[in-house]
N, C-alpha and C positions, 0 to 999 in steps of 0.2 A: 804176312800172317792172315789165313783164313779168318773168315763167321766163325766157323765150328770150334777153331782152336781160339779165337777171345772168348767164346762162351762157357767151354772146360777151364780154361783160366781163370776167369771171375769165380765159379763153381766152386772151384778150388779154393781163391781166395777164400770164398764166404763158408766152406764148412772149416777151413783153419782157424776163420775169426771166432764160429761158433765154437768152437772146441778151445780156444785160448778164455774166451767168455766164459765157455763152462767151469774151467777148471777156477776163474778168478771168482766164478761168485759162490763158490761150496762152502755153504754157512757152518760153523761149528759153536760149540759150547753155549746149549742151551741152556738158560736160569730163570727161574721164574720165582717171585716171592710174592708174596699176599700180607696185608694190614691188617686181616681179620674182622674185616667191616663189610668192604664192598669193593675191594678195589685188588688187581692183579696186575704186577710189573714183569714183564717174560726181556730178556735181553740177548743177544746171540751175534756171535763176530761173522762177520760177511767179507766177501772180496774185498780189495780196495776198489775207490772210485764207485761206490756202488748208491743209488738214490732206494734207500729202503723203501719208502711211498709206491713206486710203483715197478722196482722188482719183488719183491714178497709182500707175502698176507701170513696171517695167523691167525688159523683154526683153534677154537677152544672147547670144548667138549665135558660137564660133567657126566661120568663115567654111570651115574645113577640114570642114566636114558635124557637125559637133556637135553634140547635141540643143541646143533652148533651153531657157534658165533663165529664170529670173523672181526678179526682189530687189522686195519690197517698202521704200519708201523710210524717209524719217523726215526733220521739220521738220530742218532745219541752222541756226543763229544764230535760236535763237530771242527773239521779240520779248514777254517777259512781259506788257506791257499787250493783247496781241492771243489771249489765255487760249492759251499754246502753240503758237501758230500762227506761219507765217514766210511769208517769199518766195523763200525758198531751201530746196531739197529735195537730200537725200542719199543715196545707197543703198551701199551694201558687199557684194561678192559673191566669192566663195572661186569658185576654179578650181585643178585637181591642180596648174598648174605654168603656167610661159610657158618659152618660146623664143623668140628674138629676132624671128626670122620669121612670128610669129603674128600675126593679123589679129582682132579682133573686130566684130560691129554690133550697136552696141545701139540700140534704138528706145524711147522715152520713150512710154506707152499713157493715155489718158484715157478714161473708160467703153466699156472694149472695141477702143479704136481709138488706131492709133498717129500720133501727132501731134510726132514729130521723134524723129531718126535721125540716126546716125554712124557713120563707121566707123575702128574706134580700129586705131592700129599699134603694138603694144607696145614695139618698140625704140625709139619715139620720144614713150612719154612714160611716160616713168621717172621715180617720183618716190621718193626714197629711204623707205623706212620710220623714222620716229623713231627715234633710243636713248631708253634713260632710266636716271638715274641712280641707281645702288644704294647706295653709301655715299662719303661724306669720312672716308679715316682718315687720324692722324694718326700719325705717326713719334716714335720717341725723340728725332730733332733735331728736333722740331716740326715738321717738313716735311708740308704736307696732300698726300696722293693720293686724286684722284677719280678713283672707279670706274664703271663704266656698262656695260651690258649691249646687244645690238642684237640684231631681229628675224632676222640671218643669222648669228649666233652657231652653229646646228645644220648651218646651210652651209659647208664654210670656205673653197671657192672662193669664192664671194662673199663670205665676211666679208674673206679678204685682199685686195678689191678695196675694204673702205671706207676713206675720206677722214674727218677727224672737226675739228670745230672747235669749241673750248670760249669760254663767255661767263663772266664772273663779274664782279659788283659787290657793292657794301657793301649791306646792307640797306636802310640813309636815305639811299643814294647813287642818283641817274640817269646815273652817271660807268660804262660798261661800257668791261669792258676783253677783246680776244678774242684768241684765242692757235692759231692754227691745226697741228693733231698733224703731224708729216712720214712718222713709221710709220703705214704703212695697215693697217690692221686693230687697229689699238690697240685694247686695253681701258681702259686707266688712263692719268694722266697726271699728274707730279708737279709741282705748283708751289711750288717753296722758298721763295720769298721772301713767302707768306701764310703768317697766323698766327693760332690764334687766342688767344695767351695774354691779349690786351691786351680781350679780350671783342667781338671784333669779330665780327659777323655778315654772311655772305657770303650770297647766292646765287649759286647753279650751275645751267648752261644745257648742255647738247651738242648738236648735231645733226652729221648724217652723207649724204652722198654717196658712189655708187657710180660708180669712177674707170671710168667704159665706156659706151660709146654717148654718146648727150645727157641722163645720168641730172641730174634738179636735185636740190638741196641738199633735204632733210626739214624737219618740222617741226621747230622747237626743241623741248626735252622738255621734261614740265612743270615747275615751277618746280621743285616738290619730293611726294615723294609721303607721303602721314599713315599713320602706322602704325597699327594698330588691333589690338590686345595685345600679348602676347610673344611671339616665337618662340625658343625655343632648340636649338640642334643638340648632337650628340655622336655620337665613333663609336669604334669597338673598337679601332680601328689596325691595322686586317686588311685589313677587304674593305666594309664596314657601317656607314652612317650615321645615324642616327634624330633626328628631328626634331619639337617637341614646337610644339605653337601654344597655347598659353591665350587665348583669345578673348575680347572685351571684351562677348560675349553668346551666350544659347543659340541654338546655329546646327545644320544638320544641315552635318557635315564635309567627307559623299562626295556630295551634292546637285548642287554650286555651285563648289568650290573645289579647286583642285591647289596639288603647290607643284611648283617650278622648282629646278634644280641646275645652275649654271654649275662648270666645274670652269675656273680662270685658267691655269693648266700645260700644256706641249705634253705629251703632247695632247690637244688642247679637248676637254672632254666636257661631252653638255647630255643633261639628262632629266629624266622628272619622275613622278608619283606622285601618288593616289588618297588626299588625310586619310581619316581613319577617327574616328567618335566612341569616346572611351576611358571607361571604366566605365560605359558604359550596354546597351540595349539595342540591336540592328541597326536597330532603326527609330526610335528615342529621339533627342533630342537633347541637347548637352552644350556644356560652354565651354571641354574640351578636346579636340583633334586630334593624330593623330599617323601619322605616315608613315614609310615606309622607303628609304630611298635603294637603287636595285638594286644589286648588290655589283658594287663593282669589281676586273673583270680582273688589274688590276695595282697591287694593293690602294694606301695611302696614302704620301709621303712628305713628307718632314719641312719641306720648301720648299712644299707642297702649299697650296691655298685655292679657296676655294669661295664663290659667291654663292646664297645660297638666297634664293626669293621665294614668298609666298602670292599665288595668283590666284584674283581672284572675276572667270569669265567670262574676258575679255581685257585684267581693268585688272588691274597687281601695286599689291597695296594693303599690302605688307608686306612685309623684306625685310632679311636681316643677312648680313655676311659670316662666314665660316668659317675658321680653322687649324686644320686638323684636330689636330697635334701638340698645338697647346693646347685640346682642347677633345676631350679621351681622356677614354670610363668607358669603361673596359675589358670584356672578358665574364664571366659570374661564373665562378668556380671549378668544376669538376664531379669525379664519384669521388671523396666523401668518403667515409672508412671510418675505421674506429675497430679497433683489434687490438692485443692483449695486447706489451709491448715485454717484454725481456732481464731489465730489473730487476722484473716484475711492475707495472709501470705502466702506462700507456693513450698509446697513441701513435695519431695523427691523421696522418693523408697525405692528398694530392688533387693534382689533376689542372689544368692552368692551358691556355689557348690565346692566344698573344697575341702580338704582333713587339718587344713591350718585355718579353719574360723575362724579361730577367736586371735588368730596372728595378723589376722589381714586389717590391712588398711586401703585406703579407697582415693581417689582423682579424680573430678567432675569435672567436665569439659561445658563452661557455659558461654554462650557469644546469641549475638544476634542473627538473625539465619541469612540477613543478605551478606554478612562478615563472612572471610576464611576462617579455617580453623589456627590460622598461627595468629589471627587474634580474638582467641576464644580466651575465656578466664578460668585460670585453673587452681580449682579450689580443693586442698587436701582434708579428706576428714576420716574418723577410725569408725564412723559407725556405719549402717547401712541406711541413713537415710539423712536427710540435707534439707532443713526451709530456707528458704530464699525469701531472704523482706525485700516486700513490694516497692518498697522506696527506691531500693538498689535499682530497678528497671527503669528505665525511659517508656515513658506510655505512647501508646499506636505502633508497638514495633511488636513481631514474631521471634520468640528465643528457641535456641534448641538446644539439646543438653545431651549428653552422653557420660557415659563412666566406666572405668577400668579398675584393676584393684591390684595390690603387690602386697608383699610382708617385708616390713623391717628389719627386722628378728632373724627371717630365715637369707635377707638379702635376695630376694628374689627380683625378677625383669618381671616388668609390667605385665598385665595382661592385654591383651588383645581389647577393643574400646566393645563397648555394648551397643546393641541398636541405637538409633539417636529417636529423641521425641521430641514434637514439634508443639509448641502451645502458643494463641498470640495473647498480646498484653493489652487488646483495642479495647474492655470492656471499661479498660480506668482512665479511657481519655473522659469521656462526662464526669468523671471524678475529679482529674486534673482543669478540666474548664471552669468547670462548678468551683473549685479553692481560686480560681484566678478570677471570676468574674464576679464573685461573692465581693470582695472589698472596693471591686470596682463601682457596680451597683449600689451599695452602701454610700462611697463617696459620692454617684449624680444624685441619689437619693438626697443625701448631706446638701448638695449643693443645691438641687432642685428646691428644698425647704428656706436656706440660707437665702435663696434668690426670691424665693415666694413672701421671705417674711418683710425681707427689703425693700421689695416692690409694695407689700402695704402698707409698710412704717413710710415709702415716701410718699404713698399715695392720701394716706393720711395726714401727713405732715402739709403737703399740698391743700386738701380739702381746709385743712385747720387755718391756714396762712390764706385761704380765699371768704373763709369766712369771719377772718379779723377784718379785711378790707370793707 
């Protein structure tokens, strides 16, 4: 066999392969749906074997003169035995907004060229955005309330336009029971007659509809979402939230990750914030995180609650509710001072910021300043100020003092300590010398006299006994 005939050969081969290639990858049934926010799902069957990533793109186009975009896709229902590959391709593509009137076309592109087209109408294919659900808590009469969050929560024309329908079965059960909300825009929903004293395990399901135009029902949420460390919140009862994540590994905080703030009270408030790694360096990583909630306006009340969630990207992978009232450290104390009181004693004032004043109570940390602080003395009192009798102190030594404050009442965590002040106690050693050498001098005094009077009565008694002779 000639050069020229392996080269028609192979020739051969490769426009068969291309033309078997072609026919496998002719995409069909384009679908596109939209949230009505910001967000469009387009999905379309492809050959088998096919890596949607890098055979297609999808062009988007509002039809109002819009630049185009371009989504790159991703396999959808992937099929593990075909090493990640599917026949179904997906793409997601962010737009500032829709109105009802908006028109899109997107066209499906295979090396360069585009190979199927549509043109989508927003009003009429509305597909709700999922909820998902944040926490089951339970009541003092056992009563469970599910709570659950929704992607138009930061909307609230459209959150009061959602519909919501809750799922829930036993765990070993395929017996589902659904229970459709009748307030629209619900967050929560209580179901009295579950329990879980008897050790029953539930699943919980929501999904949501937007009661307007031909919007369909969402997906159901996921079953449940896995926490992954702790989060804990706290806030001053002012204005200021802080939020603590201990991560179940070293992560960089401000990378990859926000948290979220549902506030459940009219009125609705959502925002979120930037973790930060804590005791490391700005480019270090750590396993703990922590954020600030932006102060609110109209600072906390006592009915108040909150949904906070960690997000990695778009999934929330973490997620506790908040009462704020139970769940006060207050701010530390500031304007310690130290100054001489009435009786010659040492009197302590300071300075408090807080909406539970007259709740709070106080912790003074007193020790000697070459002492540690775990053996400092720690002295409880309800007001904002402390004298310290002089007595108490050992004289020629340096004290220092600090304070903190909590509420009883509301069961709050301590606060954070206040600067510490430093005073020394040397001015009472001549005080302390003086009470100790005063009786001392007194007795050579005594004695000096005692020996003075003796020496004359004998010197006398001598004189007298020389002058009998």
């Amino acid at each position: 066999m000639d050069l020229i005939t392996v080269v028609l050969l192979l020739q051969l081969a490769y426009r068969i392969d291309k033309a078997y290639a072609g026919t496998e990858l002719q995409p069909q049934s384009l679908q596109c749906t939209n949230d009505y926010l910001r967000e469009m799902v387009c999905t379309w069957d492809a050959g088998l074997k096919v890596n949607c990533n890098t055979d297609y793109t999808l062009q988007y186009q509002k039809t109002a003169g819009s630049k185009k975009g371009t989504c790159f896709p991703n396999n959808f229902r992937v099929d593990p035995e075909r090493e990640g590959l599917s026949a179904q391709c997906i793409c997601r593509f962010a737009v500032p907004g829709f109105d009802s009137t908006d028109e899109y076309k997107v066209e499906v592109c295979s090396d360069g060229r585009g190979v199927m087209n549509s043109t989508i109408r927003v009003s009429e294919t509305i597909k709700t955005a999922a909820p998902h659900i944040l926490s089951v808590v339970e009541d003092e009469g056992k009563n469970l309330t599910l709570l659950w969050n929704s992607r138009y929560s930061k909307n609230e024309p459209l959150q009061e336009l959602l519909m919501f329908e809750v799922m829930y079965r036993k765990r070993d059960s395929l017996t589902e029971e659904y229970e459709k909300i009748e307030e629209l825009g619900a967050v929560k929903h209580k179901i009295p007659w579950l329990s879980l004293e008897t050790g029953n395990q539930y699943i919980f399901r929501v999904r949501a509809k937007l009661d307007m135009f031909n919007a369909t029902w969402s997906d159901w949420s996921p079953v449940d979402i896995k926490p992954k460390g702790i989060l804990i919140c706290y806030n001053d009862y002012i204005d200021e939230m802080v939020c603590v994540w201990n991560a179940s590994m070293q992560i960089n905080c401000s990378g990859e990750y926000t948290l979220s703030f549902t506030r459940l009270r009219l009125p609705f408030k959502n925002d979120s914030c930037v973790l930060r790694n804590v005791g490391v360096g700005p480019n270090s990583l750590s396993t703990r995180c922590e954020c600030k909630m932006p102060k609110l306006a109209d600072g906390f009340v006592v009915h108040d609650m909150y949904i906070v969630e960690v997000w990695h990207r778009e999934n929330a992978i973490l997620l506790t509710h908040v009462f704020p009232c139970e769940t006060i450290k207050p701010r530390p104390p500031h304007n310690l001072s130290v100054s001489r009181s009435e009786k010659n004693n040492f009197n302590l004032t300071w300075k408090i910021g807080s909406n539970v004043n007259e709740k709070m109570d106080f912790q003074v940390s007193l020790r000697k300043k070459e002492e540690p602080d775990e053996k400092a003395q720690l002295i409880n009192v309800s007001d904002v100020s402390l004298e310290i009798i002089r007595s108490y102190l050992d004289p020629g030594h340096s004290y220092v003092v600090k304070v903190r404050s909590f509420s009883r009442e509301y069961h709050s965590q301590y606060s954070d300590w206040s600067l510490e002040v430093e005073w020394q106690n040397y001015h009472t050693a001549a005080l302390y010398l003086l009470k100790i050498a005063t009786p001392i001098v007194c007795v050579s005094l005594l004695v000096v006299i005692i020996s003075c009077y003796l020496c004359t009565r004998i010197a006398k008694l001598k004189l007298q006994a020389v002058h009998d002779i």
